[in-house]
C-alpha positions as CSV (number, residue, x, y, z in Angstrom):
1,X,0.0,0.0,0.0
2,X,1.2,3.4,-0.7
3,X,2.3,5.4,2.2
4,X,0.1,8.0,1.2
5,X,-2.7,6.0,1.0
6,X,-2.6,4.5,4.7
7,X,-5.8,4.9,7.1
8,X,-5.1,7.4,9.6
9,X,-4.6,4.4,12.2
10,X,-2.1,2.7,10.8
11,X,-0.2,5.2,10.5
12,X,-0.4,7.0,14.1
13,X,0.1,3.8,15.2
14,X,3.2,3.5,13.5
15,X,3.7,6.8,14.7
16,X,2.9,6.0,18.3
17,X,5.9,3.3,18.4
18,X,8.2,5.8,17.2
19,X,7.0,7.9,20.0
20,X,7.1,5.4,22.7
21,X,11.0,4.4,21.3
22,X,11.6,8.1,21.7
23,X,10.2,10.4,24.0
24,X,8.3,8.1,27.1
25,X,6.9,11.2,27.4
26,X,2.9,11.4,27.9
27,X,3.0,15.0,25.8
28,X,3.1,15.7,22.6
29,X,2.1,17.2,19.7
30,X,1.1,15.4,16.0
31,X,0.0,17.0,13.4
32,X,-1.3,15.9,10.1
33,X,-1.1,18.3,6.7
34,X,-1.2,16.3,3.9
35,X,0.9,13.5,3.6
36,X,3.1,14.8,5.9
37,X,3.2,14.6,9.7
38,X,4.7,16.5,12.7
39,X,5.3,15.6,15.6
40,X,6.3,18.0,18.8
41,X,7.5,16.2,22.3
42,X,9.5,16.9,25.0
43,X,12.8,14.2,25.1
44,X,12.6,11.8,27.6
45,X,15.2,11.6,30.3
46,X,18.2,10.5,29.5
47,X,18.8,8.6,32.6
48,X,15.6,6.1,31.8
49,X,15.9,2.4,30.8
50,X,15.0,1.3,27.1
51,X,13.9,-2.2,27.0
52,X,15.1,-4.0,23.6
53,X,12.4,-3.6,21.8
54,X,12.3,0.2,22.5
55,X,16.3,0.3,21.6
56,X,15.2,-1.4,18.2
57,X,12.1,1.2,17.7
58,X,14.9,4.0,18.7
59,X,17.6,3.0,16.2
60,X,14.9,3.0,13.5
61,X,14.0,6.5,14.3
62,X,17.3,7.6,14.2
63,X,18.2,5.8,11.2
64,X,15.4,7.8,9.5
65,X,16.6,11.1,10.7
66,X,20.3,10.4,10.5
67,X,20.7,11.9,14.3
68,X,18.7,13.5,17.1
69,X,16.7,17.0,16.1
70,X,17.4,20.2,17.6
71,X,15.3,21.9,19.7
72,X,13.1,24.3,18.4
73,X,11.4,27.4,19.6
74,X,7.9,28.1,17.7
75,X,4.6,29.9,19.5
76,X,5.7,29.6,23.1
77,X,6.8,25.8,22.8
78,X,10.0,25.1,25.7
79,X,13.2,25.2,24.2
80,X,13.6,21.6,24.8
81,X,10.7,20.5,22.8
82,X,11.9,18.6,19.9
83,X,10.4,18.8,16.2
84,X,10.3,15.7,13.9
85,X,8.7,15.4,10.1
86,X,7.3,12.6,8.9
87,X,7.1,11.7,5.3
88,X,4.7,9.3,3.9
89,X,8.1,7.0,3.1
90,X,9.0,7.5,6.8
91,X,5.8,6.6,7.8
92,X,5.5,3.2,5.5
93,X,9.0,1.9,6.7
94,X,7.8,2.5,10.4
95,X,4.4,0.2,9.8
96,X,6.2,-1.9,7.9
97,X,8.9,-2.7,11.1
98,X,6.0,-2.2,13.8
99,X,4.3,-5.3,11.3
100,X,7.2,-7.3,11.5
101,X,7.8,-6.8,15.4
102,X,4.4,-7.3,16.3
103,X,4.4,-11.0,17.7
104,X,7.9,-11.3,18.8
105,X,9.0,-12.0,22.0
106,X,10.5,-8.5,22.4
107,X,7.6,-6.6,20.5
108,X,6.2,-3.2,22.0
109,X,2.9,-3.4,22.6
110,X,2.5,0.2,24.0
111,X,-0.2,1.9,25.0
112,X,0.6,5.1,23.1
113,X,0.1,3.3,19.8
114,X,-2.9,1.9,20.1
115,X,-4.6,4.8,21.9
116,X,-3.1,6.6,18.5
117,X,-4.7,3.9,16.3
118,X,-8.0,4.3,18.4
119,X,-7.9,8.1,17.4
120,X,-7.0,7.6,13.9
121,X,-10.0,5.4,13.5
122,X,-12.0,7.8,15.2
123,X,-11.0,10.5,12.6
124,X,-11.8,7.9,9.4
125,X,-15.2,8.0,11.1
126,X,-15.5,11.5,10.9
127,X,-13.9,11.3,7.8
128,X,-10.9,14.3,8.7
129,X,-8.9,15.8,5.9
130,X,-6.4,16.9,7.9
131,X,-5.9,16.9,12.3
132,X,-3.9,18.0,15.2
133,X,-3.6,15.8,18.7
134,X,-2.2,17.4,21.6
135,X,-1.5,15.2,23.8
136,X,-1.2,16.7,27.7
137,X,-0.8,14.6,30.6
138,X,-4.2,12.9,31.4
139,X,-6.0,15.0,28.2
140,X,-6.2,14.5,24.3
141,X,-7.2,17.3,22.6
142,X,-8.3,16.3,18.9
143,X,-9.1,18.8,16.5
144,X,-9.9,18.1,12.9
145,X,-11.3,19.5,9.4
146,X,-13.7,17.8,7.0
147,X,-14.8,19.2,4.0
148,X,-17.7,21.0,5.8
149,X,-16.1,21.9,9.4
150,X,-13.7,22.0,11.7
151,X,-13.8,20.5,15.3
152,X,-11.9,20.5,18.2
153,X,-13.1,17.2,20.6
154,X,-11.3,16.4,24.3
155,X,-11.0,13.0,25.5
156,X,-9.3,11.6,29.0
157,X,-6.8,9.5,28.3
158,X,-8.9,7.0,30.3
159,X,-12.0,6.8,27.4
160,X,-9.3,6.3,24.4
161,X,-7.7,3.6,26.2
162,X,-11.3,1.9,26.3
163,X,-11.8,3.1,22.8
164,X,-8.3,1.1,22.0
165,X,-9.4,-2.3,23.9
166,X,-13.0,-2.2,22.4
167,X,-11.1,-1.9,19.0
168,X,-8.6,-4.2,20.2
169,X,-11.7,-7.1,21.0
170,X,-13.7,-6.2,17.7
171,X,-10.7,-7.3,15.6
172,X,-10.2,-10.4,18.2
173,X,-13.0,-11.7,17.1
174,X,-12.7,-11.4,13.4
């Protein structure tokens, strides 16, 4: 499948492992224009643990990238927020290793990702053209445009988890 043509939850899924490899950070920006995505976060602290899997997700990032971003100042963000773009090539490799780990011994099977794939099949329901999720702490902040409006909708992280493991039981039982 083209990159270009993935749902919206497949890729902020893949999107979602590259967070959790990066940042285990529970704030963050994405933002969808296009084909492209952005994604704002704060680093996470150096002195934390990766487990392998996370290493692996980690290296893949980076190998995308080349190295670590530099911080970027833009409408009041910290100075240590980080910036990353996301082409639709980016994105396709990332689903295409997230597929490959899933099911392994060592996979990541994180919660950010599949909250993200929860949202993105929220947003195919409301069939969104383009989106922003802010991620704060114990709020998501979703807003998106359709070809008729655009709306902003707040969720606690507590209803997109369920939203993840009733998705998550509707497939099991495909």
């Amino acid at each position: 499948m083209a990159a270009s043509n993935l749902k919206h939850s497949r890729a902020l899924r893949a999107l979602g492992q590259a967070l959790e490899a990066l940042s285990g950070t529970e704030s963050f920006e994405l933002k969808q224009r296009g084909n492209e995505y952005v994604v704002r976060y704060q680093p996470r602290d150096p002195g934390s643990e990766r487990s392998p899997s996370k290493e692996f997700l980690a290296r893949l990032v980076e190998e995308i990238w080349g190295e670590t971003p530099a911080p970027v100042l833009e409408h009041g963000l910290p100075r240590s927020m980080q910036e990353l773009r996301y082409t639709p090539t980016d994105i396709e490799r990332l689903d295409s290793e997230g597929r490959s780990r899933r099911g392994t011994p060592h996979a990541a099977q994180g919660a950010v990702s599949q909250m993200l794939r929860a949202l993105g099949s929220y947003l195919e329901e409301k069939q969104a053209r383009s989106f922003t999720i802010s991620w704060l702490g114990p709020t998501i902040s979703v807003r998106y445009r359709t070809n008729s409006a655009t709306t902003t909708d707040s969720f606690d992280v507590s209803v997109v988890h369920d939203m993840a493991l009733a998705m998550h039981s509707r497939r099991a039982e495909i």
